[in-house]
N, C-alpha and C positions, 0 to 999 in steps of 0.2 A: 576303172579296173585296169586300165594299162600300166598305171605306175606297177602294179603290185609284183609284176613278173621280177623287178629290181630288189625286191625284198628275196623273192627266194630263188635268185639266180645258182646261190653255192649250194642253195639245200640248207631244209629248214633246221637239222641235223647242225648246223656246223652255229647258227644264229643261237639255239640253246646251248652250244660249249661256252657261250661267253656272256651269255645275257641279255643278249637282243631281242629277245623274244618278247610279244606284246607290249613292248613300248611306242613304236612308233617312231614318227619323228619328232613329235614332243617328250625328251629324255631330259629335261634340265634338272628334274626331280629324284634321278639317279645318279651311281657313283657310275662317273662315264668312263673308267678305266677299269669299268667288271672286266671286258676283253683282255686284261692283262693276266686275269688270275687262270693257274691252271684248269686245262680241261682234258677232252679227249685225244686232241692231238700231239699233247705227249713234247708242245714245242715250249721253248724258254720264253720268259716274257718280253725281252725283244724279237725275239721269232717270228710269238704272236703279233707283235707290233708291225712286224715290216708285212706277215701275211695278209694284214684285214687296211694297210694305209696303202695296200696296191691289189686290193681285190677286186674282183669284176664288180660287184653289187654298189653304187655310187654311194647310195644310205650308207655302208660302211667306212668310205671313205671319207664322207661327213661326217661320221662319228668320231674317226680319230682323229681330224681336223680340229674338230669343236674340244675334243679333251687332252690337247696337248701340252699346254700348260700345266695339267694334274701328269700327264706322263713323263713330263720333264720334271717333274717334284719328286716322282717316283724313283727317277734316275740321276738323281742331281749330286749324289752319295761319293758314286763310282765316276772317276775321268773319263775311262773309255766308254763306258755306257752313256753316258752324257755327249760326248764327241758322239756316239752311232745313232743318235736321236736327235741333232742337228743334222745330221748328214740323210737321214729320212726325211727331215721336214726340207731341208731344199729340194730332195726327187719331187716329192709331192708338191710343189709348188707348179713342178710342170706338167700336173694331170690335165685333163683334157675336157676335162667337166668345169665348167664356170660356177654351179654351187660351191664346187670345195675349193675351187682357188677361192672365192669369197670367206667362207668359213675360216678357212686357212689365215687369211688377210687379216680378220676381226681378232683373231685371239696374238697377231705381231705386238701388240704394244701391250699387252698383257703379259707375253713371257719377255717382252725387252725389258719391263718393268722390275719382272721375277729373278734375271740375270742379271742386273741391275745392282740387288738386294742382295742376291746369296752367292755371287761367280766373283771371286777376286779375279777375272779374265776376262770381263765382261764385253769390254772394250773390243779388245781382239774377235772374240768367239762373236757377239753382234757383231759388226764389220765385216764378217769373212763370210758368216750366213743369212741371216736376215736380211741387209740391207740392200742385197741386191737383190733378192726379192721382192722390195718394194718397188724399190725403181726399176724393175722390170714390168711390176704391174703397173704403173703409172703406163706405158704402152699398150698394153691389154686389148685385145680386140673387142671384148666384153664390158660395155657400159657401166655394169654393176661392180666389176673388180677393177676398174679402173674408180669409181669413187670411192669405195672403199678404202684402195692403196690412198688418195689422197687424203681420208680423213687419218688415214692411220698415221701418213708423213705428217701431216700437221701434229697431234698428239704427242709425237717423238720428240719434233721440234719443242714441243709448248714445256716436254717433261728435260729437255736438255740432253735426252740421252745419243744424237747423232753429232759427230763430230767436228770438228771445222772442216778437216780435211775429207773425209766421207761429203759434206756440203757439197766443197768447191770441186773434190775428182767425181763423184759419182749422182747426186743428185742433179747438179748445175748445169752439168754438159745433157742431161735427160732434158729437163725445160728448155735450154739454148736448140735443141734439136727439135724439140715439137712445135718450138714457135716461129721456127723457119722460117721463110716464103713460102717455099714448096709443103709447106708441111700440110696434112689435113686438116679442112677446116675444125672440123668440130675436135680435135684433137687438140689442135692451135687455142680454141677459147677457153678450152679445159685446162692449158697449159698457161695460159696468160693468168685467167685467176688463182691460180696454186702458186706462181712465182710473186703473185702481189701479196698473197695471203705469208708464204714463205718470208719478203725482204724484212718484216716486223721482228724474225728472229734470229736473224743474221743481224753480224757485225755490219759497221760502214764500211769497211776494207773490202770486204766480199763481194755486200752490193756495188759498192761504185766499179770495181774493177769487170767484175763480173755478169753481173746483169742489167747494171744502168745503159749500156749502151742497147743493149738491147731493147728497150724499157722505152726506150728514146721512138726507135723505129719503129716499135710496135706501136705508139700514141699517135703515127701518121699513116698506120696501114690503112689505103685509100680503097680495098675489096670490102674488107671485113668490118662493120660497123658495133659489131658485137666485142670486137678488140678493143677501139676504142674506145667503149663506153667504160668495159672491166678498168681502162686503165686511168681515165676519168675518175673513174670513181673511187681510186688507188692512188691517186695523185698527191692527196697530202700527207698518205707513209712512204712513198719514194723520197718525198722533199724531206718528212722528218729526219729519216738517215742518212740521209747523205751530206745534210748542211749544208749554209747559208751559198756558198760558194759555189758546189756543185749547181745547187739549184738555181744560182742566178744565168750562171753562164750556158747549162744546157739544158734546165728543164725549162727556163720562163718560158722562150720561145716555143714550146710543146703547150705550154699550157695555152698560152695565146692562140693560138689554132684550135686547140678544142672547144677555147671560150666562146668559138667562132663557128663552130661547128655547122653545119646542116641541120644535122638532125636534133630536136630541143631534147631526146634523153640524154645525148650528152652534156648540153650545155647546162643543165640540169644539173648533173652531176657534181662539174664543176662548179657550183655557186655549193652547194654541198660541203663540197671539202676547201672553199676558198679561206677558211680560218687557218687551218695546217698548213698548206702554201704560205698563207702572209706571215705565220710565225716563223717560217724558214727564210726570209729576207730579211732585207737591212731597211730602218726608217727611212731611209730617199726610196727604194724602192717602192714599199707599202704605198708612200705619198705621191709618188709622181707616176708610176707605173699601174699597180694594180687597183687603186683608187677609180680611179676611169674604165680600165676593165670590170670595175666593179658595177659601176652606175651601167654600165652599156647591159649586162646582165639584169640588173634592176628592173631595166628599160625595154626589158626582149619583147619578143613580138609574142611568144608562145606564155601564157599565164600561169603553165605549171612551171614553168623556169622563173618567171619573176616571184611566183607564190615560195621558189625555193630560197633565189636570193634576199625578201624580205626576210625568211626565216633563219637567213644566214649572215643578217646584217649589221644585228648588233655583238654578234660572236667577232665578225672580222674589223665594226669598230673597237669591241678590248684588246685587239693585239696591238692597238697605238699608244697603250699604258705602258707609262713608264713607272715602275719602282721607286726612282731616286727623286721625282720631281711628286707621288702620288702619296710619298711614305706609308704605301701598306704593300704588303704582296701576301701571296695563297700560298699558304702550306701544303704538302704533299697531299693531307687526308682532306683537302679543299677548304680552311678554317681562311680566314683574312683575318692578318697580322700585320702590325708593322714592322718596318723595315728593321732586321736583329742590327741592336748597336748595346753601345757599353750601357751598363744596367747603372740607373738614377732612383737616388730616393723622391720622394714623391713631394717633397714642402718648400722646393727651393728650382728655381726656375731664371733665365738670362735675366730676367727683371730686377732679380735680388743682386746682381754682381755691379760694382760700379767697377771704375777704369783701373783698380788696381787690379777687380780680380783677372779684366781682360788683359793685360800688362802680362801679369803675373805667368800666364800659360805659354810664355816664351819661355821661360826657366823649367821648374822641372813639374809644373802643374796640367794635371790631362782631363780636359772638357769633356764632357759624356753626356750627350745628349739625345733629345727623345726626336719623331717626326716632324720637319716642317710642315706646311697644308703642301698641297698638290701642287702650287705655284711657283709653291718654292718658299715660301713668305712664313715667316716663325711671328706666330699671333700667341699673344700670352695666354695660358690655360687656366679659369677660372678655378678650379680645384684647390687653390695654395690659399683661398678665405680663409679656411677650415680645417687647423688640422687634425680636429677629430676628424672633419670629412675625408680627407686625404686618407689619415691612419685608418680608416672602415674601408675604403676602395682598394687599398695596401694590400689589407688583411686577406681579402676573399678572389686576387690576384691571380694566385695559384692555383683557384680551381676553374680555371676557365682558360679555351682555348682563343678568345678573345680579347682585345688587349681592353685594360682594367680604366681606365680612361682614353679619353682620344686627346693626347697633350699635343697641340699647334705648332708648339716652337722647339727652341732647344731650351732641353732643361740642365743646368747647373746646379748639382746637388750636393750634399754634405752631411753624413746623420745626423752631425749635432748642429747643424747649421739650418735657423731659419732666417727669414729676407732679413730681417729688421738686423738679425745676428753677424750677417753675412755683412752688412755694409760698413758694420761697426767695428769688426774684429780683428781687421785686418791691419796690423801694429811694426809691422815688417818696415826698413826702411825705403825699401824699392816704391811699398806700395803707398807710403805718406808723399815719395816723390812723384811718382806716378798723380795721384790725385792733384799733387800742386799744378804738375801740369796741365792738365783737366780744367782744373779751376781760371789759371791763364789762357789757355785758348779759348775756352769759352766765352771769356769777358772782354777779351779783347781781340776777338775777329769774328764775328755777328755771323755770318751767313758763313764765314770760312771755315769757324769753326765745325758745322753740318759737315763738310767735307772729309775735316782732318778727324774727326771722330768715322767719320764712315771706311776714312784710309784706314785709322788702329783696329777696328774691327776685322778689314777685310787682310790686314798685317795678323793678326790675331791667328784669323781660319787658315793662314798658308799651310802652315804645320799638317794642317789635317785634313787637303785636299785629295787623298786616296778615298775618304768616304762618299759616294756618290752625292750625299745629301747636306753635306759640306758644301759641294757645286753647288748645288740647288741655292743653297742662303748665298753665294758669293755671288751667284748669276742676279740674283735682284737686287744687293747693294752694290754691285757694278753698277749697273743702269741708274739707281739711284744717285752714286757719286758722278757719274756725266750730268744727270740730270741738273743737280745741284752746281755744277761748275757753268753749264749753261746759262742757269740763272745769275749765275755771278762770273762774268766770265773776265773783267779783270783780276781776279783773286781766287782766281783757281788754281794756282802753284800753291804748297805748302810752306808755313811761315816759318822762316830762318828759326827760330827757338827750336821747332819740333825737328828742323832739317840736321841741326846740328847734335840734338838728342839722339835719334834715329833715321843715321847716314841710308839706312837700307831700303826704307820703309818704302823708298820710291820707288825702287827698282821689284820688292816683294807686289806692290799695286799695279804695278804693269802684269808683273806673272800670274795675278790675280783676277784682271780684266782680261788677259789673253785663254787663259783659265775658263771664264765664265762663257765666253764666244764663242771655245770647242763646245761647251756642253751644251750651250744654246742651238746649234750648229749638228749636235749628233742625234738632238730629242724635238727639235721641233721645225729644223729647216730653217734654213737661212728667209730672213724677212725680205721683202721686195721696198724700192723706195719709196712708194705711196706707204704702205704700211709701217714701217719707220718711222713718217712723218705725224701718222696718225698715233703711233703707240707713246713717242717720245713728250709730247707735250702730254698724255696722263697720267706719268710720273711725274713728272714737276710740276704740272697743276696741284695747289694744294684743296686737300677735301673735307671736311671738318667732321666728316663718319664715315666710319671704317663699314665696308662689306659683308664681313662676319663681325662688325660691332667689336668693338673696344673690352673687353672681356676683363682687363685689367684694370680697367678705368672705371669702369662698371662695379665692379664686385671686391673690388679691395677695401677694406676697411679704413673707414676715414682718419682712424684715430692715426693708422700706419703713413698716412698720407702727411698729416700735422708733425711726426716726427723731426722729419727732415726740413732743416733751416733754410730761409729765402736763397741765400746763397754755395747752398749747398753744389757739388758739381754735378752737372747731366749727365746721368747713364747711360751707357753702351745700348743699353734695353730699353731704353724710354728713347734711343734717336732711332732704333730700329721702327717701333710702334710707329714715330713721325713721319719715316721711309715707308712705311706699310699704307701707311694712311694718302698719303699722294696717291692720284690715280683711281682710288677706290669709290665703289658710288654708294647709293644708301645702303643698308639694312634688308634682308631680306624681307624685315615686314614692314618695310615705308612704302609706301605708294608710288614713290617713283619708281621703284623697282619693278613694276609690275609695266611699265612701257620699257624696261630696258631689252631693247635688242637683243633675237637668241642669234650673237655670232659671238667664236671662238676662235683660238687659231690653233687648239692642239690636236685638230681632226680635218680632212677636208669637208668643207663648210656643206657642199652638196651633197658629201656621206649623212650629217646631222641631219640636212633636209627632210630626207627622203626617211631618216628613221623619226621625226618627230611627225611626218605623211601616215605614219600608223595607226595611229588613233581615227582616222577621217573614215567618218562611214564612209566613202565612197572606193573607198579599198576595200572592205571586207567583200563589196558588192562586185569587183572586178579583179582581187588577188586570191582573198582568204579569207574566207568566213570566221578564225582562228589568229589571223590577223595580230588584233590587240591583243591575245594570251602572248603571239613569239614577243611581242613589246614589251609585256610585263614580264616576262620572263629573263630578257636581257638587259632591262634597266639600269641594273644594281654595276654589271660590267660596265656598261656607255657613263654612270654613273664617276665609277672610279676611274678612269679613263680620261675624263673631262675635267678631274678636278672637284674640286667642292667650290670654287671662284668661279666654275662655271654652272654650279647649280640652278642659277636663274633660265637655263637652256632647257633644260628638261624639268621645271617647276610643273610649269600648267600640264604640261606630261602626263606626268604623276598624280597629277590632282583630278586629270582627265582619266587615266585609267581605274583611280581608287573607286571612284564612280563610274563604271561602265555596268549596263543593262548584267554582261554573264558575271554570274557568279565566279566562274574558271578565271577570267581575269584579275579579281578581286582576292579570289582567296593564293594564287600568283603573286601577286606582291605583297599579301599578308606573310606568306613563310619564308621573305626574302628582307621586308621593313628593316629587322636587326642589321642587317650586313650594310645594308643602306643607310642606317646611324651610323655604322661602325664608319664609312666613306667619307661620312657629311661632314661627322665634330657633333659635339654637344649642342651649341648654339643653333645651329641651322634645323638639328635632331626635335629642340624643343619648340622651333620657329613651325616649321613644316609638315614634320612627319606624328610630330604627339597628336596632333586632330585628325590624321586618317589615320594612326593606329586608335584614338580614341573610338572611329568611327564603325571600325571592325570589329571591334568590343561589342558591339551591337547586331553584329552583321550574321549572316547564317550561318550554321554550328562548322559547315564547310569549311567557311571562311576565318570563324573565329579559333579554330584548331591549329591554323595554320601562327596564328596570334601566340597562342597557349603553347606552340612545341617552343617555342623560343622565348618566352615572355623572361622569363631569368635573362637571356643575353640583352634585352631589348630594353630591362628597366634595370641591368646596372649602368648602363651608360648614360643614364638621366641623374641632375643634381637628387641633393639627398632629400630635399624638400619636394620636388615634381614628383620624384620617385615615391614618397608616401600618399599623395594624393591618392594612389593604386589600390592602397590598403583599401581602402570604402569597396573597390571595387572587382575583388577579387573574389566575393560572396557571388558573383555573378555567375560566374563560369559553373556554379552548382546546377546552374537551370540549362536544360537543352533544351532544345525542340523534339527532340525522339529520347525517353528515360531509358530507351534500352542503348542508348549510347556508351553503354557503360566507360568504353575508349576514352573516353571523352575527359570521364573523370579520372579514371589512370592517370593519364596525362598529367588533369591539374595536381594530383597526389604528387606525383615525379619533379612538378616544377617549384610546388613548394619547397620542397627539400633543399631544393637547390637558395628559393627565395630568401629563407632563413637565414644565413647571413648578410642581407642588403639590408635588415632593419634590427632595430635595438630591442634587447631583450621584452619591452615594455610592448612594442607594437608586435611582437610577434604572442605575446601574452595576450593581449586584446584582441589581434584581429584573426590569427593563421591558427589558434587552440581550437577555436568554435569551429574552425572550417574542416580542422582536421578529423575532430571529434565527429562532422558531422559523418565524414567519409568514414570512419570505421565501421557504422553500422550500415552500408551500402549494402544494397543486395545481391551485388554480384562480391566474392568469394576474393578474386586478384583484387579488385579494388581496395575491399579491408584488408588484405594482406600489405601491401605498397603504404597504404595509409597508416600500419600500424608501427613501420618504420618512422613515416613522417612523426608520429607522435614520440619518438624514440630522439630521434633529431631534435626536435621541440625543446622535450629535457634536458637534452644536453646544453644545449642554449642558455636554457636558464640557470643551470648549475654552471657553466665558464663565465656568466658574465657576473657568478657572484649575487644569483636574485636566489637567494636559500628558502625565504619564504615563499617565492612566488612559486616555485618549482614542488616546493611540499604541497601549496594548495592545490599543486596539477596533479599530484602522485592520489592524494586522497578523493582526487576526483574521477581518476582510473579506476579505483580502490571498487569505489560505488557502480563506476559502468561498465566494468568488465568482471572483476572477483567476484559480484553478487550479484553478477545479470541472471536471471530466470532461462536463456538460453543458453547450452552448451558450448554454442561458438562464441561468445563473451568470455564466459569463462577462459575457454580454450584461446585466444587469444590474449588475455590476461597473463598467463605461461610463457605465450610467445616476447611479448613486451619485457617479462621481467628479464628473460636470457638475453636479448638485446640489451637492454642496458647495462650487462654484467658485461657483455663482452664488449662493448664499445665503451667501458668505465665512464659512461655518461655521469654518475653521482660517486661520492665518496662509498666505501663499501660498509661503513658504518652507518652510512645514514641509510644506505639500501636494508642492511640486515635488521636498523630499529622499521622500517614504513613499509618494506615492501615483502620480505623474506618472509612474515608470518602467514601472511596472505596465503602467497605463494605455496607456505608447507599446506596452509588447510587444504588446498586441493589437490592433494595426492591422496585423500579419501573420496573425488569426486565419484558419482554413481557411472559418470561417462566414459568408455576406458579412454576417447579419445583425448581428453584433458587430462588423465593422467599420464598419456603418452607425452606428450611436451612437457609436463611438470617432471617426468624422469630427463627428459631429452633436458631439460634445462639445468635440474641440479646435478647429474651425474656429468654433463660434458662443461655446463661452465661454473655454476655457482660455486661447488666442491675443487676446484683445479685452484678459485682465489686465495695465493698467501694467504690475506687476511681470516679467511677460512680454515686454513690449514695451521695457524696459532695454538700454539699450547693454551692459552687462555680464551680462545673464543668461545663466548657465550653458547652459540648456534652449531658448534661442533658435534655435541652429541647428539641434537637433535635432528641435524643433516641427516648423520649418520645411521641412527636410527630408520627415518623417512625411506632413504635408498635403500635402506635390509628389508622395508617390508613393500616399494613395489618390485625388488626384484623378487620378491615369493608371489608376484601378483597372479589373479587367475589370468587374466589378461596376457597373451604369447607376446605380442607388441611392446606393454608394458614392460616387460620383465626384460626385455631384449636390451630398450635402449634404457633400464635402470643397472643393467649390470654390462651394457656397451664398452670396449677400452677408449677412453677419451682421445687419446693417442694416436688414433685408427683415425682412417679417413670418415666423415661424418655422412650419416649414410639420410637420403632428403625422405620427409617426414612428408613430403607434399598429400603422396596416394590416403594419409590420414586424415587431410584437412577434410 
């Protein structure tokens, strides 16, 4: 009963002049500017405004708080009335009651928003009133209006509407003051988190000049432990904005001390945010510096800190990926792509060029090629057997944000140019000179000539050493021309013939080999001289199988092979293959490979440790019961990261985690497997990963879901033969373990759609009609709907590739399960199908109007009105709009026309609506009918 005396302090007399009366304090449901409309006291409506925003009764003063945005609508007309309701809302800011500074607070980024939108002044008039309102309550004695003001600063922030200079004079100097020394504590921790949450929408300029030093001395305030942890925990948005520089010279050292902390929620913290710090350094530092700060965290004493840095550990081994040495990188919306370069047709590859065509690209000819491997190493792409199979991978390119094969090497393309064409065509006189020479070095300096072919190649790439991945192939035919001069080391100068053809070529091999040393130099750290000693003889060891397997050698057609005459000259791309091959050990799936040592040198070696330590039940028992999910989870990074040369690192990994006891682990690298083809290549995709995705095929609906959201990304990137195996197996995914999954089947409805260009009209006629047909008659509603597209898609397939009959015998088999099904929703979906193929010209409109049109008119007599609602929806917006349609001679003309005159007289309101609808008009959705 105490409050109540606040209700009628003015008199209850004055509460009915405006409408207060028996509301309450719950008025959301009222127009909260009744107080403006006239009443007894005879006053104007800002009168009434300034009477009841500084009356005794608080309730009152909460009201006009709470409706000041509709009062500022009311006055937004008139300038000076708009000026005299700014100039009210700053008095009232300095009431004395904490509910209506609150109130007050909540509705700032509501009318910032509303001045914003309708003030050509807004700038100004915010700036001059509002904002120091906020940042005055950001001091606030009042708990409640002090968070408030800060959710409100942050919104302004997130919406853009406070200014740089508002930032730097009025905001900035408020935080630099409450984070003082002297400042109060709890003041101080409120002020530290608001300037972390702030520097994410400030410029670099701001922050570094302005708050980083601050920032500094707050990560070693030695009272407050509460500071440091905020800033701990802030640590890698300070380093993102301020870059590499900033962050080495002032913040490592802060970091280092927190890493170091006392207490483990900091040090916690930091294994947290240790991804964002490392991506703000340089590769010497990640390597030499935070590597070791990294294992020392690993290694803490406290287990909620180590449980933090396992879970942080394969995040901060991907920030040792490089782009130019991995050829993929992440798109914005997170898709992995490879590295953007000049666009290649798909049939012609380094293999098909012999030495004129690398000659040739000194004059005026420009190389466009696809990704090396991670290594750097251009492995030939099996793809160019085929080139239907090529032209089918081509085709379906464009609908995917992944790339349409994974090509190894560089490709050299040409539309009209295939290999066999490419080696033959070239009638130039440079290039018949070019090959003489070719042919003379070859025959006559045996192991020299290995060299002088590796110098014209790496003469070749000078040109086009600005592309990072350019390095990449010149950093391994470097080492391979030492390696080769070694083994021949009286004859490792170049022979007087080529010296005096190409005076330069020696001086471009130097700049070539200097070349490759930076880049070796800025991606992977300089080597030590044990390691040197070790690496240098595996390139010039010769090895008789390739790592990722010979792919060229493998799958080219023998006939293309017999072409070329005994003494035909060595390819540029056949002595690369011979360079690739040095060094390399077996096959992923040789047996030896399976004792090959998991060391690397593109990670430190005790970071890989410690993340292949993940799988070990004896961590889940002493880190994290969750453990092997953070492993499966960051796989596919440590993955890319490593290379696919280093896949043998993380094999048993992989093959350890695809079987692990939780399902959570399993169905983990089920909806990542794709991305993890995408890393590997083809080769390795069908060596490794097709039997644990085979495996998941199997596995619980969990886990096979995670299969089926990507099964399109996962079986374009298998040859065209593996990839049909699938057909058999793709009836499966109809069965679940729980029928009310209906999800489930959506899904596979969604993936077929997509599936349907990976196979030829024949296999999509045999295998994906029956699955799709089965999905129409599902019992949940979305699923037939989704599926009745997919059947839409189907025909179109079959009428593009030219199967006229097969696609009529699919029409008459609609004809039967949908136009003369015994249930209304058959029918009614029958309507939906036929307007989908009108509008996506899935078939010629002539063969629609002889097979499917008649159908179609008979049920616009249905007894259902819902089937006649989609038979108007279909012939009034699309059937009737087709030219063909619209013919002085069309058969079906009058008969349309008739059809649409008698259901727009339908008794049916729905019917009549969408038969006499303007097609023109935005199409209004039929759903609430299904």
């Amino acid at each position: 009963m105490a409050g109540l005396s606040l209700y009628f302090e003015d008199g209850h007399d004055d509460l009915d002049d405006f409408g207060f009366d028996d509301y309450g304090t719950e008025c959301d449901g009222i127009r909260i500017t009744a107080f403006l409309d006239a009443g007894q006291d005879n006053l104007t409506p800002l009168g009434r405004l300034e009477k009841y925003a500084f009356s005794e009764n608080v309730f009152n003063r909460q009201i006009v708080a709470r409706g000041l945005l509709d009062v500022l609508r009311e006055f937004s007309d008139n300038e000076n009335d708009f000026i005299s309701v700014m100039e009210t809302v700053a008095r009232m800011s300095e009431d004395g009651e904490p509910t209506v500074r609150a109130e007050l607070m909540e509705q700032i980024p509501n009318i910032a928003m509303f001045l914003h939108e309708s003030r050509p002044n807004f700038p100004a008039a915010f700036s001059r009133y509002l904002v120091p309102i906020v940042v005055r309550y950001l001091t606030d004695p009042n708990n409640q209006v002090r968070k408030t003001s800060q959710a409100a600063l942050l919104v302004l922030l997130e919406q853009g509407l406070i200014s740089k200079a508002d930032m730097e004079t009025k905001v900035c100097p408020v935080l630099l003051d409450l984070t003082e020394p002297s400042s109060d504590d709890d003041y101080k921790i409120e002020a530290v988190a608001i300037m972390c949450k702030v520097v994410t929408m400030l410029n670099k300029d701001t922050v570094e000049h302005l708050l980083l030093p601050r920032f500094c001395e707050l990560c070693s305030d030695a009272r407050l432990f509460q500071v440091r942890k905020v800033c701990a925990a802030n640590f890698g948005e300070f380093c993102s904005i301020v870059g590499q520089e900033a962050t080495e010279k002032l913040l490592m050292p802060k970091f280092f001390d927190l890493c170091s902390d006392s207490l483990w929620g900091i040090r916690k913290a930091c294994a947290e945010c240790f991804m964002m710090v490392s991506n703000s350094t340089s590769p010497e530092v990640r390597r030499s510096k935070l590597s070791p700060l990294f294992i020392s965290l690993i290694s803490d004493q406290s287990r909620w800190v180590r449980q933090a840095a396992f879970q942080s550990l394969g995040r901060f081994i991907s920030t040792f990926a490089n782009p130019s040495s991995t050829g993929l990188h992440f798109r914005e919306d997170g898709a992995l792509l490879e590295v953007p370069r000049c666009t290649s047709d798909n049939d012609c590859s380094l293999n098909s060029l012999n030495c004129s065509d690398i000659s040739s690209c000194h004059t005026d000819r420009t190389i466009t090629h696809t990704p090396p491997n991670q290594d750097g190493r251009a492995t030939p792409s099996p793809e160019h057997v085929s080139t239907a199979d090529s032209e089918e991978l081509h085709n379906f390119d464009s609908h995917t944000s992944v790339p349409e094969e994974m090509h190894d090497g560089f490709t050299h393309t040409n539309s009209s140019d295939s290999p066999t064409a490419t080696n033959n065509a070239k009638n130039t006189k440079e290039a018949e000179q070019t090959d003489e020479n070719c042919n003379e070095s070859m025959s006559n300096h045996g192991k020299q000539a290995t060299s002088d072919q590796i110098q014209k190649v790496l003469d070749c790439l000078q040109p086009h050493m600005d592309d990072p991945d350019v390095q990449a192939q010149v950093q391994v035919l470097s080492a391979a021309l030492k390696a080769a001069q070694l083994d021949s080391p009286t004859d490792n100068s170049p022979s007087e013939p080529q010296a005096e053809l190409q005076p330069e070529n020696n001086t471009d091999s130097l700049s070539a080999e200097s070349t490759s040393v930076e880049v070796q130099s800025e991606t992977e750290g300089s080597l030590t001289e044990e390691e040197e000693t070790l690496t240098t003889p595996a390139v010039s060891e010769s090895c008789p199988v390739l790592e990722q397997g010979d792919e060229e050698t493998q799958t080219e057609p023998l006939e293309n092979q017999e072409q070329s005459p005994p003494n035909s000259p060595i390819l540029e791309s056949e002595l690369i293959e011979s360079v690739e091959e040095e060094g390399k050990d077996s096959p992923p799936h040789s047996p030896l490979s399976e004792d090959k040592p998991k060391v690397q040198n593109v990670i430190p070696q005790q970071l890989l440790d410690q993340y292949l330590s993940m799988t070990d039940p004896a961590r889940a028992q002493t880190v994290d019961t969750e453990i092997a999910k953070h492993c499966a989870f960051s796989l596919p990074g440590v993955a890319l990261t490593l290379g696919r040369q280093n896949w043998h690192c993380l094999k048993d990994t992989y093959e350890t985690l695809a079987t692990d006891v939780q399902w959570k682990v399993r169905r983990t690298l089920a909806f990542s497997i794709h991305e993890l083809a995408v890393i590997l290549g083809d080769q390795l995709t069908a060596a490794d990963l097709v039997p644990i995705f085979n495996g998941f095929l199997k596995d619980l609906d969990e886990v096979r879901i995670g299969v089926l959201k990507h099964l399109y990304d996962f079986l374009k990137l298998l040859h065209a033969d593996k990839r049909r195996e699938y057909l058999y197996q793709l009836q499966e995914f109809m069965v679940t373990d729980n029928s009310r999954n209906w999800r489930f089947r959506y899904e596979l409805a969604e993936q077929l759609i997509l599936i349907i260009e990976l196979y030829s009209h024949y296999d999509v006629y045999d295998y994906l009609r029956e699955i799709a047909l089965t999905l129409c008659s599902d019992k949940v509603s979305e699923v037939r709907w989704i599926s009745y597209k997919l059947v839409v898609e189907i025909l179109q397939k079959l009428y593009a590739c030219g199967a006229d009959e097969l696609g009529l015998n699919f029409i008459n088999e609609l004809t039967v399960r949908f136009c003369h099904c015994p249930k209304w929703v058959g029918r009614q979906a029958f309507a939906f199908i036929c307007q989908a193929i009108v509008e996506e010209d899935c078939m010629p409109m002539e063969q629609f109007s002889q097979h499917l049109l008649p159908s179609l008119l008979s049920l616009s007599s249905d007894p259902v009105a819902n089937v006649r609602v989609l038979v108007a929806k279909a012939l009034r917006q699309s059937v009737m709009e087709k030219a063909y349609f619209k013919e002085p001679g069309c058969a079906y003309a009058d008969e349309l026309e008739e059809t649409v005159m008698a259901l727009q007289s339908d008794k049916d309101r729905d019917v009549r609506f969408f038969a006499s609808l303007d097609p023109n008009k935005s199409l209004i959705d039929t759903a609430p009918l299904i």
